[in-house]
C-alpha positions in Angstrom: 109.9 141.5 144.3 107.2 139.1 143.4 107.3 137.7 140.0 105.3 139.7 137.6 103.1 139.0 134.3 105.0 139.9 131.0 102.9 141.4 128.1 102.9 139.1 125.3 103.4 136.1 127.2 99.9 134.3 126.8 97.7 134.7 124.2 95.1 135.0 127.0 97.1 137.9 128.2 94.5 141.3 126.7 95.7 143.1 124.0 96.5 146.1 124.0 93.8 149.0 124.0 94.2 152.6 121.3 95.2 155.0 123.4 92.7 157.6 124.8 93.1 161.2 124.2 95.5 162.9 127.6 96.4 165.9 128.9 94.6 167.9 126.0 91.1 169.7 128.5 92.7 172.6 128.2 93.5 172.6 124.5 89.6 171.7 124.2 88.3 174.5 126.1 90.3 176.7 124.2 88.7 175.5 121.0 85.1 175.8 122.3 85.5 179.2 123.1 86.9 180.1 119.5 83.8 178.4 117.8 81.3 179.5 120.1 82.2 183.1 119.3 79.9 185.4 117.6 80.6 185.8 114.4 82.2 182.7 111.9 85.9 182.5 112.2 89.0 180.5 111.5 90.4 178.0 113.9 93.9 176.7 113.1 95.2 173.3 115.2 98.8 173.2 114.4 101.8 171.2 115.0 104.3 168.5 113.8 103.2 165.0 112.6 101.8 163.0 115.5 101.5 165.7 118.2 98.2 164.6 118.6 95.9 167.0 116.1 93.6 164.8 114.5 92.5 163.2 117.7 92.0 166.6 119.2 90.1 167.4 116.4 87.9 164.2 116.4 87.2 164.8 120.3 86.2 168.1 119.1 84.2 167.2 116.7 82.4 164.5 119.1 81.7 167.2 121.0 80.0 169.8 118.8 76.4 169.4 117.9 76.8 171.7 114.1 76.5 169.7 110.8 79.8 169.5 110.1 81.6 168.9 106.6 85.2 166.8 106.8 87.5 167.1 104.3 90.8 165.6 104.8 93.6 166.2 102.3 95.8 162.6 101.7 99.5 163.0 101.2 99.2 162.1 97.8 102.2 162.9 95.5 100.1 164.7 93.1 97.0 166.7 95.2 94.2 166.8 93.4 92.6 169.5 92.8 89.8 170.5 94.9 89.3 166.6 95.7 89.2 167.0 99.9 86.4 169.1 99.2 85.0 167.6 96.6 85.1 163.8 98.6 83.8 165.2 101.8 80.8 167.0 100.2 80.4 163.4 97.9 79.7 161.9 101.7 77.6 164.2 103.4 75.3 165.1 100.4 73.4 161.8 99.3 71.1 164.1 96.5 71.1 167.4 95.1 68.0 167.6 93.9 66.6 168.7 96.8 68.6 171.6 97.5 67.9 175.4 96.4 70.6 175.8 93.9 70.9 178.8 91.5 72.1 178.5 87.9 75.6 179.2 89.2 75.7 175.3 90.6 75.5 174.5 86.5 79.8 174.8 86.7 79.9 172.2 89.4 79.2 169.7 86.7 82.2 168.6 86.0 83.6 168.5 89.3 80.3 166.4 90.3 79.7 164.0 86.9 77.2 161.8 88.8 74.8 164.6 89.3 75.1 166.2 86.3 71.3 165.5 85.3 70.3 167.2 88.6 72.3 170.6 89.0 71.1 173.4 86.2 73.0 173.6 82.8 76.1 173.9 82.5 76.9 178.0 82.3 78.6 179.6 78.9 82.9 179.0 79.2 84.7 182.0 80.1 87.8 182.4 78.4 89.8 183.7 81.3 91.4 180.9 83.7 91.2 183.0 86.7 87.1 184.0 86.1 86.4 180.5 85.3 88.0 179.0 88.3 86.4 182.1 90.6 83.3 180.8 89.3 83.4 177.4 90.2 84.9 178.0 93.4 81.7 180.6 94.4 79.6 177.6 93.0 81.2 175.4 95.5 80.0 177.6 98.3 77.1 177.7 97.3 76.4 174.0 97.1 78.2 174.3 101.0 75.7 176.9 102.4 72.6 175.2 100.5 73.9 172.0 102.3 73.7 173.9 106.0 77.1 173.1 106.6 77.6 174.9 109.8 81.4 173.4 110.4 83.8 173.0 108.0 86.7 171.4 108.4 90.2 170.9 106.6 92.7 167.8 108.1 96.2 167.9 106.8 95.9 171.1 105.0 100.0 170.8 104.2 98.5 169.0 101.9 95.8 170.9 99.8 96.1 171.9 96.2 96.0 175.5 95.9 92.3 175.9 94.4 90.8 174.0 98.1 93.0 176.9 99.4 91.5 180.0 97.1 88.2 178.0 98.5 88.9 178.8 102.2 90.4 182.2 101.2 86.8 182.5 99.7 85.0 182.0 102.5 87.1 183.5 104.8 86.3 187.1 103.3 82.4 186.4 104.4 82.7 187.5 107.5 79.3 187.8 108.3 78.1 184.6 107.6 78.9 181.3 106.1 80.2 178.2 108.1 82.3 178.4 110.7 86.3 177.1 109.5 88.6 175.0 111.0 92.5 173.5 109.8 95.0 171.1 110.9 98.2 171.4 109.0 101.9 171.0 109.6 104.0 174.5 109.2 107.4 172.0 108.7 105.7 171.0 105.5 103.9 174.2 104.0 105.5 175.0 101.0 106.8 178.5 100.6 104.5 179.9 98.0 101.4 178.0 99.6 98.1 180.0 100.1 98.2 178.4 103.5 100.8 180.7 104.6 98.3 183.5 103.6 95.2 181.9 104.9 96.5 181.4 108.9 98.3 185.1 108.5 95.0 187.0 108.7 93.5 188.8 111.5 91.3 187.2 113.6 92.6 183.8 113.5 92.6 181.8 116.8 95.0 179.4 116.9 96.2 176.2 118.9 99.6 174.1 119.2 99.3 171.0 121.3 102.0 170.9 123.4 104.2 167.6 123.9 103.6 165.0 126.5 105.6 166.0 129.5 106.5 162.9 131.5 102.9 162.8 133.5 101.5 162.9 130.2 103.2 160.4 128.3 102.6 157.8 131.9 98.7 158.1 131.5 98.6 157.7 127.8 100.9 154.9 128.3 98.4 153.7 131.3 95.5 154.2 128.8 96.4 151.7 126.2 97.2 148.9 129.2 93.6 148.8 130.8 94.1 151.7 133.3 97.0 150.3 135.3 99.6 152.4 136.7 102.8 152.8 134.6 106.1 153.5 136.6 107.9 157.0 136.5 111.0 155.6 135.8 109.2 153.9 132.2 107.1 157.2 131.8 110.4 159.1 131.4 112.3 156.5 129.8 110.0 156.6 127.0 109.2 160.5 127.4 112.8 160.9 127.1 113.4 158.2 124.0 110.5 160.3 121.8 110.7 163.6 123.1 106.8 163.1 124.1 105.7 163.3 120.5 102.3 160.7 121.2 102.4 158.5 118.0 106.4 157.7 118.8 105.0 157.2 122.4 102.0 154.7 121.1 104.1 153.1 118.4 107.6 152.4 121.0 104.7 151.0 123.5 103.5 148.6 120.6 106.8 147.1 119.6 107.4 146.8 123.6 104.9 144.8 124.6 104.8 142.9 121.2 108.5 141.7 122.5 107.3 140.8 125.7 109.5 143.4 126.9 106.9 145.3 129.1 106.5 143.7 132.7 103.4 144.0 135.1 105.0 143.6 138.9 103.1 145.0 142.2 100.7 146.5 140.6 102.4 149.0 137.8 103.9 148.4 134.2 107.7 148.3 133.9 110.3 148.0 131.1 113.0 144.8 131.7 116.7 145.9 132.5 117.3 149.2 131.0 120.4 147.3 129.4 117.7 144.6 127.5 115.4 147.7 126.3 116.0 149.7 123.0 113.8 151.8 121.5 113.7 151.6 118.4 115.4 154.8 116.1 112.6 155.6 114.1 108.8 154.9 113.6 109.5 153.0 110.9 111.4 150.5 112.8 108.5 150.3 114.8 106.1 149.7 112.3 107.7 147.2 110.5 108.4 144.6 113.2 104.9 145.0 114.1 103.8 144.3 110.4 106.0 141.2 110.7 104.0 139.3 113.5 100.8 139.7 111.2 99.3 137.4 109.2 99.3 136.6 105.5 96.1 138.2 104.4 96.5 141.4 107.3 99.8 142.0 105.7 98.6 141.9 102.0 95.6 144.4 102.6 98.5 146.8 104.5 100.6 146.5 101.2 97.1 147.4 99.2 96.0 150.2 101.2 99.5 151.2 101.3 100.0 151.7 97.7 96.2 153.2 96.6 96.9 155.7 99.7 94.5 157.3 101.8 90.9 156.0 103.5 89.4 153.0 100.9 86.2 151.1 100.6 87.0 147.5 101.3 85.5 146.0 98.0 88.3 147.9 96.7 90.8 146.4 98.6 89.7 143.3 97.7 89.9 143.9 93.8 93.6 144.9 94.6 94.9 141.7 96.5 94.6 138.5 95.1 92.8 137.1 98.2 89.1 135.7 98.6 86.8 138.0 100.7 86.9 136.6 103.5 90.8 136.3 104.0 90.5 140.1 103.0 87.9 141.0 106.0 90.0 138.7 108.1 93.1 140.6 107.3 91.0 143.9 107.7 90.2 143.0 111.0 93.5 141.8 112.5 95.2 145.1 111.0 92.4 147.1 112.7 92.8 145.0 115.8 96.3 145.5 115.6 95.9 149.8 115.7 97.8 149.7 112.2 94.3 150.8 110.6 91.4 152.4 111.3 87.7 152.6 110.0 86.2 156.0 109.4 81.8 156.9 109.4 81.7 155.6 106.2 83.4 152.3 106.7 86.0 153.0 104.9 89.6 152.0 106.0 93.3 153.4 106.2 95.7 153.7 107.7 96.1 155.0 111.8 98.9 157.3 110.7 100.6 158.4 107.7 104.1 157.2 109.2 103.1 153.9 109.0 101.7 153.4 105.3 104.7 155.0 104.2 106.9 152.5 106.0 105.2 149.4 105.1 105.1 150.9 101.3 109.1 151.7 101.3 109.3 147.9 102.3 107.7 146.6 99.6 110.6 145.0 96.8 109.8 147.2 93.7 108.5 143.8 91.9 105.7 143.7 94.4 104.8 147.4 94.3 104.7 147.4 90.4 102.6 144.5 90.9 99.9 146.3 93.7 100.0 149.3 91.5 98.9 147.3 88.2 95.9 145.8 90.0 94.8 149.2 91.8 94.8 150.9 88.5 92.7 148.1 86.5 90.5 148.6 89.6 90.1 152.1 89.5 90.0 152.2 86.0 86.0 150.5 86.6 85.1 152.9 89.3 82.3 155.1 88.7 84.2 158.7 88.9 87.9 158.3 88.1 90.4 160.5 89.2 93.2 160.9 86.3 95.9 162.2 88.4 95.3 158.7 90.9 95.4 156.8 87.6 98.7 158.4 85.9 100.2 157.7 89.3 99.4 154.1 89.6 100.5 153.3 85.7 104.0 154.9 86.3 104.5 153.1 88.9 103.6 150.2 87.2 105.9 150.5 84.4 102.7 151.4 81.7 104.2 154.1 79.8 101.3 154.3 77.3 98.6 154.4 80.5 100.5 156.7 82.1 101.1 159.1 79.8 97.5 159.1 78.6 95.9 159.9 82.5 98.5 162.3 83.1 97.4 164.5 80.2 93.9 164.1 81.5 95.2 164.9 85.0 97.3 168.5 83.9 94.2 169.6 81.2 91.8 169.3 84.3 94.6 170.9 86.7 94.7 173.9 84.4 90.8 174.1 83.6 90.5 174.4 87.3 93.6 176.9 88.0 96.1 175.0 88.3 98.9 175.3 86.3 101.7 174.4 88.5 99.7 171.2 89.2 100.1 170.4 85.1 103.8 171.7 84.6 104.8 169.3 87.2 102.2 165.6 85.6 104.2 166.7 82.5 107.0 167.1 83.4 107.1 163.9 85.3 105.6 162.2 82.4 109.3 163.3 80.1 111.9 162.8 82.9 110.1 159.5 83.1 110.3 158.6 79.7 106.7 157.8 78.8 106.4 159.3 75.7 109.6 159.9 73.2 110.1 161.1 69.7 108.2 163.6 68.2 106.0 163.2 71.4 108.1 165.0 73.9 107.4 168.2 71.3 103.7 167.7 71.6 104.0 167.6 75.4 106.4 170.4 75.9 104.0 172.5 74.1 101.3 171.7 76.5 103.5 172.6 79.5 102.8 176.2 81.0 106.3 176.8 81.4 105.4 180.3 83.6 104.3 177.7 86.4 108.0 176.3 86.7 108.8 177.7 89.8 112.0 178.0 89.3 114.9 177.0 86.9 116.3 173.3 87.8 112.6 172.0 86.1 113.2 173.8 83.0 117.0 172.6 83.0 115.4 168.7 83.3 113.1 169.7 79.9 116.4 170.8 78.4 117.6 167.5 79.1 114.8 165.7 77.9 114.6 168.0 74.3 118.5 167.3 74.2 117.9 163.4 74.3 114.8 164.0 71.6 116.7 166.2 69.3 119.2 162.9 68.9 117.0 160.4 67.8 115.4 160.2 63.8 113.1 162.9 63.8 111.4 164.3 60.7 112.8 167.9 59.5 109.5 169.3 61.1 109.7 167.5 64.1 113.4 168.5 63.9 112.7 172.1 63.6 109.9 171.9 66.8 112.1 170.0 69.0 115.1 172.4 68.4 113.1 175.4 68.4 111.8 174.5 72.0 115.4 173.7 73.1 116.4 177.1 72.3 113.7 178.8 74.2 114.4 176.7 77.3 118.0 177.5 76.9 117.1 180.8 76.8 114.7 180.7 80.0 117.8 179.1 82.1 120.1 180.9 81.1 122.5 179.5 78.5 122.1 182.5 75.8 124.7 181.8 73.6 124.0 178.4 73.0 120.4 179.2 72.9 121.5 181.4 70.0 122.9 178.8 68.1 120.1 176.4 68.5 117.3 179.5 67.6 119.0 180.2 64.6 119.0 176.7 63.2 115.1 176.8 64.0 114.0 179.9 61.8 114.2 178.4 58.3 112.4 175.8 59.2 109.6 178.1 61.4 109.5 180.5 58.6 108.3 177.6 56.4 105.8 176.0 58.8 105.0 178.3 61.7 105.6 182.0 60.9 104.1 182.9 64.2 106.8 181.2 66.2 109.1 182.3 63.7 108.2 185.8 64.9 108.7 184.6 68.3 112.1 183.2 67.5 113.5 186.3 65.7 112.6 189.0 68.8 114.3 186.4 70.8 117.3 186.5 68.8 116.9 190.3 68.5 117.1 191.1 72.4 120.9 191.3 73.5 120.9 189.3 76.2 124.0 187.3 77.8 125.3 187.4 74.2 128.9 188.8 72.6 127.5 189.7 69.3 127.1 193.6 68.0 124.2 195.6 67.9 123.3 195.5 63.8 123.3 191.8 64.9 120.3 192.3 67.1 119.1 195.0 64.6 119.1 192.9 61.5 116.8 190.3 63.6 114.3 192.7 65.0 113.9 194.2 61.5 113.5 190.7 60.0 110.7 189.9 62.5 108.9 193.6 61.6 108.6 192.4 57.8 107.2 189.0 58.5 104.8 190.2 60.7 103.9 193.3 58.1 104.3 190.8 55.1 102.9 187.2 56.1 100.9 187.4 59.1 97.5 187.7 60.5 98.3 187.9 64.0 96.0 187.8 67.3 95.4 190.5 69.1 98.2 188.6 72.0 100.4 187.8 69.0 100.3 191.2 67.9 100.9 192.4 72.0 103.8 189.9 72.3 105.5 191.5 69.1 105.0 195.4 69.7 105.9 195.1 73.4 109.2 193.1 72.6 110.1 195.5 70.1 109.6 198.4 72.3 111.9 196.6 74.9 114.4 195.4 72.1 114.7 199.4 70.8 115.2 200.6 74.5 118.1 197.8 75.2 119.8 198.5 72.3 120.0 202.3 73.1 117.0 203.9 70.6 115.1 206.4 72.3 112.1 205.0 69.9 111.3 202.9 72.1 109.7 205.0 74.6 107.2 206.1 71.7 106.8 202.5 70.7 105.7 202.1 74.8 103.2 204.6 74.7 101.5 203.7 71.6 100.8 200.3 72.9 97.0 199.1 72.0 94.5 199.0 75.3 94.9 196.4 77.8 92.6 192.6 76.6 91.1 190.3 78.6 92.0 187.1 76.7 94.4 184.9 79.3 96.9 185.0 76.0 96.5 188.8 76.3 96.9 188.6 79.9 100.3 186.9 79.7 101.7 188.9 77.0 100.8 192.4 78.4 102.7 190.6 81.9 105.5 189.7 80.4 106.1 192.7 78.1 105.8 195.0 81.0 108.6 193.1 82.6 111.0 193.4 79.8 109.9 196.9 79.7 110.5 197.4 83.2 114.1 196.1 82.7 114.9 198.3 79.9 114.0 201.5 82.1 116.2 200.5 84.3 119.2 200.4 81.9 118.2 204.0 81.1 118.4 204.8 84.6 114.4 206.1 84.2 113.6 204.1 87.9 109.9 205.7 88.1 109.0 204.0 84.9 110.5 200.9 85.9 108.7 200.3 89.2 105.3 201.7 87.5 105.7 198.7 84.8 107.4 196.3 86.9 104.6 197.0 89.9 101.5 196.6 87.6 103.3 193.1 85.7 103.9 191.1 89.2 100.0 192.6 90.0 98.9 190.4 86.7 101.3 187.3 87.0 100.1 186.9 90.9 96.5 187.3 89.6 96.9 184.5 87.0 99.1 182.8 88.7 102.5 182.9 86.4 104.3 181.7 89.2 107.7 181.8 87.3 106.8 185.3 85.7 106.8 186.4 89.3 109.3 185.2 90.8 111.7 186.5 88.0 110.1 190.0 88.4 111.1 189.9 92.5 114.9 189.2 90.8 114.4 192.3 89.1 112.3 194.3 91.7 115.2 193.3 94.1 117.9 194.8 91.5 116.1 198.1 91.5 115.4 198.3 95.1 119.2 198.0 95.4 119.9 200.7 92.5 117.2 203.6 94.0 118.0 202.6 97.9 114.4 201.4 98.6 114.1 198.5 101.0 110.8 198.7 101.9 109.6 195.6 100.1 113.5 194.0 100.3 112.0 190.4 102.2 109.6 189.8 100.2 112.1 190.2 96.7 115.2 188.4 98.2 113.2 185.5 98.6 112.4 185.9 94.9 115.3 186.0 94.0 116.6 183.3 95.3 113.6 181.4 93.4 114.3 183.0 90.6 118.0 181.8 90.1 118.9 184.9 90.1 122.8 184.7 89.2 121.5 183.6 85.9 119.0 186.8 85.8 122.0 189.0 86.6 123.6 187.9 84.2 121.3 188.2 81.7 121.4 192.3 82.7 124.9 192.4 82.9 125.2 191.3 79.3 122.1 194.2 78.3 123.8 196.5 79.4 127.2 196.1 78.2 125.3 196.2 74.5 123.4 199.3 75.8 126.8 201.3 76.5 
């Protein structure tokens, strides 16, 4: 055998080439035909990271003649709301002025700051969540048809916040016209309560999985990125065999191999060295890292930058973030880029090649270092034109700036739940006091912001326990004494932990009286419902009668206050075995409108719901508990929910009715339902 050239030998030897896209005709043809269908539909590409979707989709796309609008959702920590949609509509629309908006396009305002002198006025606030946020969502599509998008695309919808989500859900039920729709997304990482479970479960969906590279395959991507030579079987299964054909493993194993010099060109076709000198590497990461190493200086400082901000970036702003002069930065740019670690976008903006890769190079960085990056890309973000809060908060904590942090975050969760998001808030907050950013008498203030209904299950509410246990030691004044305990009890009671809830109410209502009768109210029905406790019923009784006189004697309550009040007391009389309660049910006041309303007329039919079933009166129970899940999956009191599938569950099992028993089981289980059983257990041992 004649002695052959080994890649990486000579620096005259060519580099080597991104890999064209293989074996994937079919999977293109397939995809014509669903857009070139009559009427607008949805086209879903799916698959597991690397399989190959985004260059299928960018083939695609190179393909198709339609204005097409990209929005690709980063695997940031946080998602932002509606920001995939909101940055690929900021590219492809230079000016609004010129398009024919109605006065609708007046809520895009402050989604779109920069062009808030040319949309109309902003329109009159709605005090319900869910209007507000169907408004601004129907204002989005209009901006989208007055744009003459024709194609609209979602990459990496794993990733989306819910409202981008609600968006496509939106436009999906216009069948008749609007643009066409089409989604890559990962099902390994779709969270189970994600819209995107309901989006790709409609009729009418085509849908495409690229298959892995069988051995042919994997030889002429392989052949691709070496100038078009041959690759032997033997290596084509060696590596097919070493990744399972998954392309970017393929790619990034071909990298490290011929950046060893362990690829070999002999008569004519590439070859590995002795099987026994060869081994792939056990993970991408592995891969990526020793590839990092043979960079330069300045290519691997712009990798740690772009690493840290995340996502595609103008290079100016990679510049402000490493301490390098611009032209080591656009040298480093280029040898990255060179290298196939990054890649530049239509807007000459850079990031990285795969999202494997940024995450290994940021994992790698010593936690001095990242601190240090994610200083300097907050101070530069902090002088962009539109900041995003959520990108700030997330850049501060890192950086160990508790006051910064703390500051964006709040920004970040009041935007979140302006724009229907409450999950989205309960979990900037809640990161913000498991951090530590804000202490004392704070940690009250923030807890109060939290929409604790958007938990999603128990173990977040058990952290804020934590968190109100470690406040309620420090020097507090008696009011902040009386908030933080007062809190502490009602999270004790959500998770569970009723008698020691008890304790810590009771200490609470002196001081609540005194400040906040309202919340004193609150307080007392709590301590009036017999729930997980040993005490007696005049116990319970005394309490419910105490709240009755403050409420007659010292309060002007809000129409929800009032709701929240007459509701629990109808509950509290049925639990306790007084057949007033049903009367105190009936003469409930007419459903309101207000979100506060909203919740309260939820919640109320829940615990109503559960008291009918104590009485063994099942028809009443499924007609309250059916019409609160209806509210909390409108307004999204994701908590609420799930506790109501706990209980739905618990009467499916008591009337034999498993017609709905999937879909509760799973709620349920997010419910923490042991605690919620327990909880009825105790009920009804007062009741008999």
């Amino acid at each position: 055998m004649r002695a052959g050239k080994r890649a990486g030998a000579s620096a005259s030897w060519p580099g080597l080439s991104v890999p064209r896209l293989v074996d994937r005709e079919r999977d293109l043809a397939v995809l014509e035909q669903a857009l070139d269908d009559d009427l607008p539909g949805l086209v879903v590409i799916a698959g597991e990271a690397g399989v190959g979707k985004t260059r299928l989709l960018h083939e695609l796309l190179r393909r198709r003649r339609e204005r097409a609008l990209v929005a690709v959702c980063p695997a940031f920590r946080e998602p932002y709301t509606l920001g995939p949609i909101v940055e690929a509509v900021r590219r492809l629309v230079e000016d609004v002025a010129g398009l024919r908006l109605s006065g609708l396009a007046g809520a895009l305002r402050p989604v779109f700051p920069e062009w808030a002198d040319r949309l109309p006025a902003a329109p009159e606030a709605l005090p319900d969540v869910a209007a507000a946020r169907h408004r601004l969502l129907r204002a989005l599509v209009e901006l989208i048809d007055a744009a003459g998008v024709e194609l609209l695309v979602v990459e990496d919808a794993h990733w989306a916040d819910e409202t981008t989500l609600e968006l496509l859900l939106l436009l999906r039920a216009r069948p008749q016209r609007g643009p066409r729709l089409v989604v890559t997304y990962r099902p390994e990482d779709v969270r189970a309560e994600s819209l995107l479970r309901r989006l790709v479960a409609q009729g009418g969906v085509s849908r495409l999985e690229p298959e892995l590279l069988d051995t042919a395959g994997t030889a002429d991507l392989v052949s691709s990125m070496l100038g078009g030579e041959p690759v032997s079987a033997e290596f084509a299964e060696f590596l097919r065999r070493h990744t399972d054909g998954l392309p970017i493993a393929v790619e990034e194993c071909v990298r490290l191999l011929y950046d060893r010099a362990d690829l070999v060109c002999e008569d004519g076709a590439w070859l590995r060295r002795e099987v026994s000198e060869i081994d792939v590497p056990p993970s991408i990461r592995d891969a990526v890292l020793e590839r990092t190493s043979r960079l330069g200086t300045a290519a691997g400082a712009v990798l740690a930058a772009l690493a840290v901000l995340e996502g595609d970036r103008a290079p100016v702003l990679v510049a402000e973030v490493v301490d390098l002069a611009p032209h080591e930065v656009e040298s480093g740019l280029g040898e990255a880029v060179a290298a196939g670690l990054l890649q530049e976008d239509r807007g000459a903006r850079v990031g990285f090649r795969h999202v494997l890769a940024a995450r290994s190079v940021y994992h790698a960085l010593g936690a001095l270092e990242r601190g240090r990056l994610h200083r300097r890309a907050g101070a530069a973000l902090e002088r962009e034109p539109v900041r995003r809060a959520d990108e700030l908060a997330r850049h501060f904590r890192e950086a160990g700036e508790p006051h910064r942090w703390a500051m964006y975050a709040e920004q970040a969760a009041d935007h979140a739940i302006s724009s229907g998001d409450p999950r989205t808030a309960f979990r900037l907050l809640l990161d913000l006091l498991v951090g530590g950013a804000v202490r004392g008498a704070a940690v009250s203030r923030v807890v109060q912001r939290m929409p604790l209904y958007a938990a999603g299950g128990n173990e977040p509410l058990r952290e804020l326990v934590a968190v109100l246990r470690e406040s309620a030691a420090r020097e507090l004044t008696e009011p902040e004494r009386t908030e933080v305990t007062w809190q502490l009890a009602r999270l004790m009671f959500h998770v569970g932990d009723m008698e020691a809830a008890s304790v810590e109410m009771e200490r609470a209502v002196p001081g609540l009286v005194r400040d906040r009768p309202v919340a004193a109210v609150h307080a007392m029905m709590m301590l009036a419902r017999p729930l997980g406790t040993a005490r007696q019923a005049a116990y319970h009784r005394t309490w419910l009668e105490r709240a009755g006189r403050l409420v007659e004697t010292s309060l002007d309550p809000s129409p929800a206050e009032r709701l929240s009040f007459l509701v629990d007391r109808a509950a509290t009389l049925l639990v306790l075995g007084d057949a007033d309660g049903w009367a105190a049910a009936r003469d409930l006041p007419p459903a309101g409108r207000t979100p506060g309303e909203v919740l309260q007329r939820a919640r109320g039919l829940a615990n109503l719901g559960e008291s009918a079933m104590l009485w063994g009166r099942y028809a009443d129970a499924r007609r309250w508990l059916d019409t609160a899940v209806a509210l909390a999956e409108e307004h999204r009191h994701l908590r609420l929910r799930d506790l109501l599938g706990a209980t739905l569950a618990h009467l499916d099992w008591l009337t034999g009715d498993w017609t709905s028993a999937d879909r509760w089981t799973a709620a349920a289980l997010d419910a923490d339902e042991p605690a919620f059983a327990r909880r009825r257990t105790a009920a009804g041992r007062a009741l008999r």
